[in-house]
C-alpha positions in Angstrom: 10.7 70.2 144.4 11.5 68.3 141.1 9.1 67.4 138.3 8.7 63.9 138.1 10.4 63.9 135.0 13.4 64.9 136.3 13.0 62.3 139.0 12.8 60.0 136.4 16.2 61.2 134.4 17.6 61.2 137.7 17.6 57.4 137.2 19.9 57.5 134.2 22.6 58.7 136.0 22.4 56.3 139.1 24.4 53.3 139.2 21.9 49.4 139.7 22.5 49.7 143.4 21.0 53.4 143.4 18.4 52.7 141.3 17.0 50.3 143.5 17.9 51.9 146.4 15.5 54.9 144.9 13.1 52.4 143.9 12.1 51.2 147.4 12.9 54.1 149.6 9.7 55.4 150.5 10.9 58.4 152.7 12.1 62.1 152.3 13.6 64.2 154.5 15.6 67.6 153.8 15.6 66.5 149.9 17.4 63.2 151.3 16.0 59.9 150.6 15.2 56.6 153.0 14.8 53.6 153.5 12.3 52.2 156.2 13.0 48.5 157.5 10.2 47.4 155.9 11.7 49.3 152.4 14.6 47.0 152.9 13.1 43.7 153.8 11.2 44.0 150.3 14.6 45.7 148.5 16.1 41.9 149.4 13.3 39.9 148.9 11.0 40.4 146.4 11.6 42.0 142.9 9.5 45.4 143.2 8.2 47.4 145.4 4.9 46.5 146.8 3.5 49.6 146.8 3.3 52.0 143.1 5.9 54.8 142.8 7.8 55.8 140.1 11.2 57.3 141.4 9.7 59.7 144.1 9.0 58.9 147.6 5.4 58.5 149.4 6.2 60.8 152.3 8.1 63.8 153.0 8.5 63.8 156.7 9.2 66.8 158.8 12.2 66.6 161.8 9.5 65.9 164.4 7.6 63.5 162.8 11.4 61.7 162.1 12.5 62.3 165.6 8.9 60.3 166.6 9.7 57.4 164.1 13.4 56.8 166.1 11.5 56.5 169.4 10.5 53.0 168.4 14.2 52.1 167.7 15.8 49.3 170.6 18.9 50.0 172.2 21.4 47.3 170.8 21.0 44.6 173.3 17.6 44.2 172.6 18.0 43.5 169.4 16.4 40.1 167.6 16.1 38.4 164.7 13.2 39.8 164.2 14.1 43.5 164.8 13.1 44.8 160.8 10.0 43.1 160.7 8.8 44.5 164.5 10.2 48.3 163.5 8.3 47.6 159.7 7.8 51.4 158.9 8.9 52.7 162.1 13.2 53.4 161.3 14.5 55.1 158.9 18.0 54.2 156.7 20.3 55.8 154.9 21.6 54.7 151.5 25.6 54.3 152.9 23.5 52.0 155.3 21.3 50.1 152.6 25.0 49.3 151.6 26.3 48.4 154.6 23.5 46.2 155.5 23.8 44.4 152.2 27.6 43.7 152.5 26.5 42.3 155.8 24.3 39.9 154.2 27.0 38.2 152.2 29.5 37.7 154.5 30.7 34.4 156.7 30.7 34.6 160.7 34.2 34.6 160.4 34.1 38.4 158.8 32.6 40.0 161.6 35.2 40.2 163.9 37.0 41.7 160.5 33.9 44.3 159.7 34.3 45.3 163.4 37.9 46.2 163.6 37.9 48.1 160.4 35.5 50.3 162.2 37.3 50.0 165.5 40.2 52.7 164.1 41.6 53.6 167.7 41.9 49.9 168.5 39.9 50.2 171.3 37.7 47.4 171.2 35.0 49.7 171.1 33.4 51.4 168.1 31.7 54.7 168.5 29.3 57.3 166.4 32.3 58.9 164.9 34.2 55.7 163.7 30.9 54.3 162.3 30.5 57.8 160.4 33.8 57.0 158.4 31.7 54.4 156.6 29.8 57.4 155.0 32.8 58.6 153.6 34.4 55.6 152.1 31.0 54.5 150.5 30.4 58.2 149.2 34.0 58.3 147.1 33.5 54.9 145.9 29.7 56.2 144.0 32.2 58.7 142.6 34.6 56.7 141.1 31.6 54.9 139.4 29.6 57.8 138.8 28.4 57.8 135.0 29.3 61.1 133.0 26.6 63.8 131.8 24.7 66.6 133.3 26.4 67.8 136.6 23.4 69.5 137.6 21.6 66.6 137.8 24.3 64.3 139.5 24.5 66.9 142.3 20.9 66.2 142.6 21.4 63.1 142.8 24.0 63.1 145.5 22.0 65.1 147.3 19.4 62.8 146.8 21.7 59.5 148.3 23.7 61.5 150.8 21.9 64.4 152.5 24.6 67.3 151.1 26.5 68.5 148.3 29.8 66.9 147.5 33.2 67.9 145.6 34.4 65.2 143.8 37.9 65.5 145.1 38.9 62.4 146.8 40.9 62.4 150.0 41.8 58.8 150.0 44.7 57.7 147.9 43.4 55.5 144.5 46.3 55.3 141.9 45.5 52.6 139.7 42.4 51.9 142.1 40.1 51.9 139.3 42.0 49.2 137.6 40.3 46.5 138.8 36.6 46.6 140.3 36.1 46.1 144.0 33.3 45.3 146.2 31.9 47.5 149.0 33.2 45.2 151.1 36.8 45.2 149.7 36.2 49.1 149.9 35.5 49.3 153.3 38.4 46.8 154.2 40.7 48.7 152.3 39.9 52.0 153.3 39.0 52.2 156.5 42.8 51.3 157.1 43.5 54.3 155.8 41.3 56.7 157.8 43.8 57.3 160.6 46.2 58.8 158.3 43.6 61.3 156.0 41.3 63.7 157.1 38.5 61.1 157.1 38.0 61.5 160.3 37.9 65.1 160.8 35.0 65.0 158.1 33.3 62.2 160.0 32.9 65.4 162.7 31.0 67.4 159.6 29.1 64.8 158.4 27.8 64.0 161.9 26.5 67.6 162.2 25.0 68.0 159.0 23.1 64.6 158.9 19.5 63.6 160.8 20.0 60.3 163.0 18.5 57.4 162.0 17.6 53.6 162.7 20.9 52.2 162.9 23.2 55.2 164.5 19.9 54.9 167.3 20.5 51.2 167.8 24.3 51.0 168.0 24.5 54.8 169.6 21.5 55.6 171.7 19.8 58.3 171.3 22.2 61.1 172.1 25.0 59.3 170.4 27.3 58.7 173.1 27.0 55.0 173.8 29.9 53.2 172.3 29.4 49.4 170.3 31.5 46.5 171.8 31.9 43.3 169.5 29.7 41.0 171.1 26.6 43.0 170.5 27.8 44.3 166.9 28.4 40.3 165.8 24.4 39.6 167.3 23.1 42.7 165.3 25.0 41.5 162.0 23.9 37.4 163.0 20.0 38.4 163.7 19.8 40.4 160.5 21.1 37.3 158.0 19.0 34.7 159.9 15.7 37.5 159.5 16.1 38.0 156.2 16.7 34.3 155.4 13.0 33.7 158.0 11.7 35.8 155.5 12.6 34.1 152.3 11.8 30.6 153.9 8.4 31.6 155.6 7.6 33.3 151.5 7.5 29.2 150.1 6.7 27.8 153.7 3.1 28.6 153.8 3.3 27.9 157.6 4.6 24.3 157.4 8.2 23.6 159.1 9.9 22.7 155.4 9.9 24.2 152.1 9.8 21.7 149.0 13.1 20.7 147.4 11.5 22.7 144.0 10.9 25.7 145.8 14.7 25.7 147.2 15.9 25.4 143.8 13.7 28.5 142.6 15.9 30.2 145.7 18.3 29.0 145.1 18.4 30.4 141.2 16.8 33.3 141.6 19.2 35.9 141.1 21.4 34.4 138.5 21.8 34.8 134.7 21.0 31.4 134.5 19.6 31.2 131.0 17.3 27.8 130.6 16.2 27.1 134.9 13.2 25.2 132.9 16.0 22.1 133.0 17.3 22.5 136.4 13.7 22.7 137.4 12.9 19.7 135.3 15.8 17.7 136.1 15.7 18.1 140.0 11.8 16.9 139.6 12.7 13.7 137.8 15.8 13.1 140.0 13.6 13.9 143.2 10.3 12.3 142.4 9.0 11.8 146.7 9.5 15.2 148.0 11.4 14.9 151.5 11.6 19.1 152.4 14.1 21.2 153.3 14.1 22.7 157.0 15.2 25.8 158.0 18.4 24.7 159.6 19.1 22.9 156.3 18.1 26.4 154.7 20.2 28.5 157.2 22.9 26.2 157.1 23.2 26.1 153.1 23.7 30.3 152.7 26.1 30.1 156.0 28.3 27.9 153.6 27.5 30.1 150.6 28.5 33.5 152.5 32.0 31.2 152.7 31.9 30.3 149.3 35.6 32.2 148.5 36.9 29.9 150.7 35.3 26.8 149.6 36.1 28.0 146.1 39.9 27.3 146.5 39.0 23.8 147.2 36.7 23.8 144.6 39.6 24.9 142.3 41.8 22.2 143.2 39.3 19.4 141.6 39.0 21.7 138.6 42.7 22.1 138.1 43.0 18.5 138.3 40.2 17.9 135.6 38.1 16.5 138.2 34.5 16.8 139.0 33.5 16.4 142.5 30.7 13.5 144.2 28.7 14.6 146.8 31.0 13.0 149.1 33.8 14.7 148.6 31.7 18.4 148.4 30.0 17.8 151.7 33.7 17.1 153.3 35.2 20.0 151.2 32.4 22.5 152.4 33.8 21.1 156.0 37.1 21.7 156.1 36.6 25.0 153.9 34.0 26.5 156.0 33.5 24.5 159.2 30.0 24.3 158.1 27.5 20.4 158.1 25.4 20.4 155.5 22.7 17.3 155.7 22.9 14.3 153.6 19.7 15.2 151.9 20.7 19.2 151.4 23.6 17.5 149.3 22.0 15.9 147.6 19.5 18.1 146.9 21.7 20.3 145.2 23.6 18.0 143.5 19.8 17.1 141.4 20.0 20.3 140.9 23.1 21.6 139.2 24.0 17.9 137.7 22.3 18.8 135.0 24.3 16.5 132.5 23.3 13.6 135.7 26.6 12.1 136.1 26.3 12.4 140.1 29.4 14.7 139.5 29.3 18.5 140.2 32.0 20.4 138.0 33.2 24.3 139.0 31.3 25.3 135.8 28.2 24.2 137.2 27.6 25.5 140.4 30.3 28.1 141.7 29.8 30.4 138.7 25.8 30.5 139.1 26.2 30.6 142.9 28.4 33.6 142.7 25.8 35.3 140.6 23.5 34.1 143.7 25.6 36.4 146.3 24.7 39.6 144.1 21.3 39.1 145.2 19.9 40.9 141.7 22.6 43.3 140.9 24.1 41.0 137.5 20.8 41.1 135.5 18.2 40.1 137.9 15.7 37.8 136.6 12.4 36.2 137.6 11.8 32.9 137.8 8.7 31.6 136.4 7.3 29.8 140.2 5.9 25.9 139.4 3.3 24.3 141.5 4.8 21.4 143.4 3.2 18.4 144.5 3.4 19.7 147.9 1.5 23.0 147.1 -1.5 21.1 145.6 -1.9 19.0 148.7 -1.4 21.9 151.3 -4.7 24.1 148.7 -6.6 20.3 148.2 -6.2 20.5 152.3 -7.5 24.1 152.8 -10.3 23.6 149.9 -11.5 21.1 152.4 
């Protein structure tokens, strides 16, 4: 077992995704570390974990005590929108999968059918365990590539730590001038995974299966022996249920168990995870530009980061007004985020927004001042995560003048 200073260098050498990874996982099993559900519900929501640790996990479970915590786990068709919050501490989730389920989050409808044939390899229409597995692989050789240099011994622990086993660092996949130009996980998978019928990728899928403990998600989409096969209906639901959760989640956080959120509160969503330097004047401007609070509702809510997850797509649009030297009224951005995305937002979501990155309040938004900070957004806290300072709104004085009564 490692002193918890050498937990604590282990943290030098792990990229921001594998830091907080090993921030929230709260489990240990075979020197391997998890995630529960409820681990990464608060890994996507809130800043730090709720409960205190300092780069080692709570419990070390032993292979019964995992094998009891899978019980709990749904077969795939029952799965829900609210399937992370009714598992809570009863799953467990690997750190490939923390990855996987966070690519997931950022990612239009449209991508789905995409996500699901890069794992279908066989073409098929069906993906099983072994297909699934290959995402293992491809997410393991990418770490390496970014892997910072020092102390072998303790980046083999930390391998170990993230993946369950001991790696080489000799990569099967092909990368010449890969490292060129940075690439998403998504752009990883989508790259690779077109690749795995043609290296050994699969054969290792095979080993990796053996050597690694189920968990939470192989359960779900697999069953429990691991012979059940994935078709594309249930795989889209599953990869639906767990963007509309986590956005629940976020919403019910400002709610406080009324049906809208107040159009200050969106805004501190909304800006969250940027480097936005001074949100003091966006705040300050969207109050004085809002001054009768309206709310937002959750299908304005879900409907907003539906558009945002397309927001590639809308950005070529967006591109075209900035090429021309021309800002864009709110008109012209709700009709853009149409034909870009297929996606309504509501009169009042529009404008919303627009109070909010206007901040020079010409009732013009410019590229400058919302697609870089909404890029930013999509990171959700890996480019310099920064709390935002919460105001009270108008609408949270009434709702504790209410309950003081």
């Amino acid at each position: 077992t490692e002193s918890r200073s050498d937990l604590e260098d282990l943290h030098l050498y792990a990229t921001p995704r594998e830091q907080r990874f090993r921030m929230f996982a709260s489990l240990e099993f075979e020197g391997q570390l998890y995630m529960t559900p409820h681990d990464f519900i608060q890994a996507v929501t809130s800043d730090e974990p709720k409960r205190k640790q300092e780069f080692y996990n709570d419990k070390i479970a032993r292979e019964n005590e995992l094998n009891e915590i899978l019980t709990e786990t749904p077969p795939v068709w029952k799965g829900s929108s609210k399937l992370f919050r009714n598992l809570n501490e009863k799953g467990v989730i690997s750190y490939t999968e923390y990855l996987f389920l966070l690519c997931i989050l950022t990612k239009p409808h449209a991508g789905f059918r995409i996500a699901f044939n890069m794992f279908d390899t066989d073409g098929n229409e069906m993906v099983d365990k072994k297909e699934f597995l290959v995402l293992q692989e491809i997410f393991r050789k990418k770490n390496e590539k970014r892997e910072k240099r020092g102390d072998e011994e303790k980046r083999a622990m930390l391998r170990l730590q993230l993946y369950g086993y001991q790696t080489s660092t000799n990569s099967v996949l092909k990368t010449e001038g890969e490292d060129l130009v940075p690439r998403s996980y998504w752009d990883t998978l989508r790259r690779s995974t077109s690749q795995a019928l043609f290296s050994d990728l699969a054969e290792r899928a095979d080993d990796i299966s053996s050597s690694l403990s189920d968990t939470t998600l192989l359960v779900h989409f697999f069953g429990k022996k691991g012979k059940a096969e994935l078709n594309f209906e249930d795989f889209y639901r599953f990869m639906d249920n767990l963007q509309t959760e986590v956005l629940e989640i976020e919403f019910l956080s400002y709610s406080n168990g009324m049906n809208t959120i107040s159009e200050e509160d969106f805004a501190h969503i909304l800006l969250r995870y940027t480097n936005v330097e001074n949100t003091s004047s966006y705040l300050e401007n969207m109050r004085c530009s809002i001054p009768e609070e309206k709310g937002i509702t959750f299908e304005e809510f879900r409907s907003f980061f539906q558009f945002l997850n397309n927001l590639e797509d809308f950005t070529i649009a967006m591109q075209m007004y900035n090429f021309a030297s021309r800002s864009i009224g709110q008109d012209e951005f709700k009709r853009a985020v149409y034909v870009a995305t297929g996606v309504k937002l509501s009169p009042h979501l529009v404008n919303t927004v627009f109070k909010i990155f206007d901040v020079d309040r010409d009732d013009q938004l410019s590229y400058k001042e919302f697609i870089g900070i909404m890029k930013d957004r999509l990171n959700r806290g890996f480019r310099g995560y920064k709390p935002i300072q919460r105001y009270t709104t108008f609408k949270s004085c009434v709702r504790k003048e209410l309950y003081s009564r």
